[in-house]
PLY file of the C-alpha trace (Angstrom):
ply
format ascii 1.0
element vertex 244
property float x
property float y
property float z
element edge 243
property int vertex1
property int vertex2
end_header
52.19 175.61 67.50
54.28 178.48 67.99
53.83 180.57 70.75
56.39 183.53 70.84
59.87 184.03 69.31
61.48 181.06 71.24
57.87 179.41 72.80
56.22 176.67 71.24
53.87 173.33 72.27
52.41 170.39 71.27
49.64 168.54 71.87
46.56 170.64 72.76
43.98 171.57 75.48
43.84 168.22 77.02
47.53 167.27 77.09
50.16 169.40 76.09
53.95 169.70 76.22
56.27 172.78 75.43
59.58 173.88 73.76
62.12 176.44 74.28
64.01 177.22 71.09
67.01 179.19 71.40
70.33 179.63 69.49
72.01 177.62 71.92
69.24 174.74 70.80
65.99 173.41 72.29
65.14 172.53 75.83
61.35 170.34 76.17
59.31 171.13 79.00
57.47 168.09 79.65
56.70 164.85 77.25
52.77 164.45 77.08
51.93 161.27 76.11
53.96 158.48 74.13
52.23 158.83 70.63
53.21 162.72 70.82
56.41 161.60 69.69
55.24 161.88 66.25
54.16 166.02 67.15
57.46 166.47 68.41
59.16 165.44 64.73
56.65 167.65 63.28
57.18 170.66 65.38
60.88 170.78 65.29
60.77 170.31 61.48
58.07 173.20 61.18
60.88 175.49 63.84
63.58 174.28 61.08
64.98 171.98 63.88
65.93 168.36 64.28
66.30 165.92 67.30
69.93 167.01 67.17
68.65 170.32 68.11
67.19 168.99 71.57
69.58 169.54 74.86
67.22 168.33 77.38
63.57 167.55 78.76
62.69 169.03 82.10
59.68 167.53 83.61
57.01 169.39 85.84
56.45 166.02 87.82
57.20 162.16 87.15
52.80 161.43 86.49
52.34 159.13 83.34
50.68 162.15 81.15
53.96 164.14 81.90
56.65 161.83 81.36
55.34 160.90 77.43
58.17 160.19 74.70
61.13 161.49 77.92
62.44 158.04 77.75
62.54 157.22 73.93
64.35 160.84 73.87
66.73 159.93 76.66
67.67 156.56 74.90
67.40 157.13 71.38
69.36 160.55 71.40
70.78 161.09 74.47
69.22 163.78 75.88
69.02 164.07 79.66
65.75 164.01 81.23
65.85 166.05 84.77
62.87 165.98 87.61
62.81 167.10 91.05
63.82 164.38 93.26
60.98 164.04 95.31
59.21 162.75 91.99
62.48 160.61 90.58
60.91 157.24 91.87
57.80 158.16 90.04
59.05 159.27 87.04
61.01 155.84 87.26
58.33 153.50 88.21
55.00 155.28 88.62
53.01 154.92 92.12
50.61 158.00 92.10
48.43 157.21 94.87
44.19 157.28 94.81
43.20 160.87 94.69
39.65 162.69 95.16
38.07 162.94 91.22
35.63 165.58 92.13
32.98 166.24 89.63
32.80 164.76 86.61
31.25 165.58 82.55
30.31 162.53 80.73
31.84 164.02 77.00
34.60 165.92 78.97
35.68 162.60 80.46
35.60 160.72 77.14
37.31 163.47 75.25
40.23 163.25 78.10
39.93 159.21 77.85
39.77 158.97 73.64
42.84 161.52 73.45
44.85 159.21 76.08
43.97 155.84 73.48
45.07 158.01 70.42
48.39 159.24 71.44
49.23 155.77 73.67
48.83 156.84 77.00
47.83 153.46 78.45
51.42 152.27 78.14
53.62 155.00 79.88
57.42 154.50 79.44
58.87 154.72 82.36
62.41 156.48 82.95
65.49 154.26 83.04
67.99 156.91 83.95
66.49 161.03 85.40
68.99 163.81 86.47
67.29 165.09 89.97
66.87 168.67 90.14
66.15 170.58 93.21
64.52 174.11 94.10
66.32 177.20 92.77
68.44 175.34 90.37
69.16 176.52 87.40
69.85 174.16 84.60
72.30 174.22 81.35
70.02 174.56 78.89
68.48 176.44 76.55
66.99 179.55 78.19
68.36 178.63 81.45
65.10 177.29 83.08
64.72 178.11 86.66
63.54 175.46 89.01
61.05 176.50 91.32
59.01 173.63 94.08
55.66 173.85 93.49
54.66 170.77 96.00
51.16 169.43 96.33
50.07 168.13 92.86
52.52 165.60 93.43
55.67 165.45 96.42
57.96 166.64 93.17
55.94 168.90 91.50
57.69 172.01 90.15
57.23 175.25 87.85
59.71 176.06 85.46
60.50 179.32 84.75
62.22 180.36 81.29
63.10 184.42 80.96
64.08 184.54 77.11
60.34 182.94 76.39
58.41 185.26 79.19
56.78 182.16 80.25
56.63 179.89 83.77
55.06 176.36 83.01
53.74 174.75 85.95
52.48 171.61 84.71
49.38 170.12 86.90
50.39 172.81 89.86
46.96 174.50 88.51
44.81 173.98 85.10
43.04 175.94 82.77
40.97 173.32 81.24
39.67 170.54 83.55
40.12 167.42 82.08
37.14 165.81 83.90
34.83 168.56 83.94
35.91 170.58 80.60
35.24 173.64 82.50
37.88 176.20 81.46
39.84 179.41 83.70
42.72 179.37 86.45
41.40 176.42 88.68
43.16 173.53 90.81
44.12 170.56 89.17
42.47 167.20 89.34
44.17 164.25 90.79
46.39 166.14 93.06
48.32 164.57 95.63
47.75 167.39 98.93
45.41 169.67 96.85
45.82 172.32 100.40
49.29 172.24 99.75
48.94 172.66 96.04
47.16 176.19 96.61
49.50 177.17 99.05
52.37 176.30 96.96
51.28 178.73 94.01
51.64 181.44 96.61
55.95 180.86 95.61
55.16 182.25 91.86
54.44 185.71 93.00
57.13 188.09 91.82
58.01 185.18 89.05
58.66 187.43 85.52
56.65 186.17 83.19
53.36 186.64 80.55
52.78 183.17 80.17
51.68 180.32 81.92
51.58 177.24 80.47
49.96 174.50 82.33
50.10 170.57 81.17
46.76 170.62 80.79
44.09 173.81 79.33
45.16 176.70 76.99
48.11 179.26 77.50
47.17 181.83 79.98
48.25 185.45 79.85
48.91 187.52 82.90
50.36 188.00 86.16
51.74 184.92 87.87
51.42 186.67 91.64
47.34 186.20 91.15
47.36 182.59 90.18
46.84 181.80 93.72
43.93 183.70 94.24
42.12 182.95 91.18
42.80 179.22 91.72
41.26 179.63 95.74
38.05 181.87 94.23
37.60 179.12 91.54
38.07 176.09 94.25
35.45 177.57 96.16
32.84 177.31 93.42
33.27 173.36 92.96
30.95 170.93 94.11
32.31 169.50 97.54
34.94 166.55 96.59
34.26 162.92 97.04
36.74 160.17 97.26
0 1
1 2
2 3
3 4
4 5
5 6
6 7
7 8
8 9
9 10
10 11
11 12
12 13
13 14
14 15
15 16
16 17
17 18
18 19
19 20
20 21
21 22
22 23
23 24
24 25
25 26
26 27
27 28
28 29
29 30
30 31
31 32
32 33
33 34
34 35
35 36
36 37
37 38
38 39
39 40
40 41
41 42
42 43
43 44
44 45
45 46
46 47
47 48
48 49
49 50
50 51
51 52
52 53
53 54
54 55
55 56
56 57
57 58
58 59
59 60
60 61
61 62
62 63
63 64
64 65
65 66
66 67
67 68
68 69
69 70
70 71
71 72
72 73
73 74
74 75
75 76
76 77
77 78
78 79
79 80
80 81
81 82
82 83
83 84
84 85
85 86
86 87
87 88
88 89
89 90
90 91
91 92
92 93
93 94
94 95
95 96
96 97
97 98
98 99
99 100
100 101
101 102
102 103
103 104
104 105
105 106
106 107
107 108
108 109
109 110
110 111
111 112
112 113
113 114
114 115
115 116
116 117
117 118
118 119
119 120
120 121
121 122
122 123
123 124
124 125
125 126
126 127
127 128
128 129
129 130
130 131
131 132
132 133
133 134
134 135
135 136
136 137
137 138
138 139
139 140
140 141
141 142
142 143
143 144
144 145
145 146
146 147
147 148
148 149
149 150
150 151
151 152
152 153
153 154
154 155
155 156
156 157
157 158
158 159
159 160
160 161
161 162
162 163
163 164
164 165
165 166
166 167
167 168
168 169
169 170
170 171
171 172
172 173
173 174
174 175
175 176
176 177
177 178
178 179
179 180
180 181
181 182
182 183
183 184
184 185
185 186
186 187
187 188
188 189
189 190
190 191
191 192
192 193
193 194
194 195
195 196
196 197
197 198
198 199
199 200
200 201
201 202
202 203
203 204
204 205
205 206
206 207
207 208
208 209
209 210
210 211
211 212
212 213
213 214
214 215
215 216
216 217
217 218
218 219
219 220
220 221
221 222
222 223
223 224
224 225
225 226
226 227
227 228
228 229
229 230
230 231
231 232
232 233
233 234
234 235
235 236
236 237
237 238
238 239
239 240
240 241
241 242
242 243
């Protein structure tokens, strides 16, 4: 689906991944799932692009629903897959520890469960090989994404933020369509790591140039990135009390 002039993803509401299309070539933000593999060939071939076209894959954090197709691009083509390196050993070998669930939607859940069997999610490929990225890098590639630590969803967890596509993607730093609840707007993520540090973290994208944010999981949101973090506190203090 394309977004803007250089801005598109795949996948959908309940797992998506992006792409940055410039003349330089294509950076991926993010790999979904394994079976989105197949939406990747079809959305490069739709931009009038090819595998040959792709220069990197930058992942928000190393979680199984993140790291997708990343290593099947890494070895089949050669593209370099870069994560923080607070979340290299996850991206590498998984480990995401027990986290609260919170309120859950019986069809919501199912919907989030069915997609995950469809597109292979029960067999994550781990990374052999990830370049580690730290805070304020900025990386080679196609539109020059901008690392920025988001910390809290997971140790690793990080926004990306791209100028030539007007867009920040901040993976599960926040959602806009809760995959165990199906409720949609600006709201924390499920299954975070330190969910205080999370919403403190989201305080860092204020001043961030962009009109879209583009999180791993919910629909594109338009807007100001400064007043993420109080639209994701207001909506936190509407849920239901967590349980473990």
């Amino acid at each position: 689906m394309r977004l803007g002039p250089h801005l598109h993803r795949i996948g959908n509401d309940i797992v998506a991944a992006y792409l940055v299309d410039t003349d330089d070539g294509v950076t991926v933000v993010d790999t979904g799932l394994p079976g989105h593999w197949d939406d990747l060939i079809a959305e490069l071939r739709a931009m009038g692009r090819s595998l040959d076209d792709v220069r990197g894959a930058v992942l928000t954090h190393g979680d199984s629903d993140h790291i997708g197709f990343a290593e099947r691009l890494r070895r089949e083509v050669g593209v370099p897959v870069f994560v923080h390196s607070l979340d290299a050993e996850r991206a590498r070998s998984g480990g995401k520890p027990k986290t609260a669930m919170g309120s859950v939607r019986v069809f919501p859940l199912l919907q989030f469960a069915l997609y995950g069997l469809r597109k292979r999610g029960w067999r994550p490929k781990y990374l052999s090989q990830v370049t580690e990225v730290a805070d304020g890098d900025i990386l080679a590639l196609p539109g020059s994404p901008r690392v920025i630590a988001l910390p809290g969803h997971s140790p690793g967890s990080i926004a990306v933020h791209v100028p030539v596509a007007d867009a920040v993607f901040v993976g599960d730093a926040l959602t806009t369509r809760h995959v165990l609840t199906g409720i949609s707007g600006i709201q924390p993520a499920p299954f975070t790591d330190d969910p205080d540090a999370a919403l403190d973290s989201l305080g860092r994208l204020a001043g961030v140039e962009a009109s879209w944010v583009l999180p791993g999981h919910g629909a594109p949101w338009r807007g100001d990135p400064g007043d993420l973090q109080v639209l994701a506190r207001r909506a936190k203090e509407q849920l239901p009390h967590q349980k473990k």
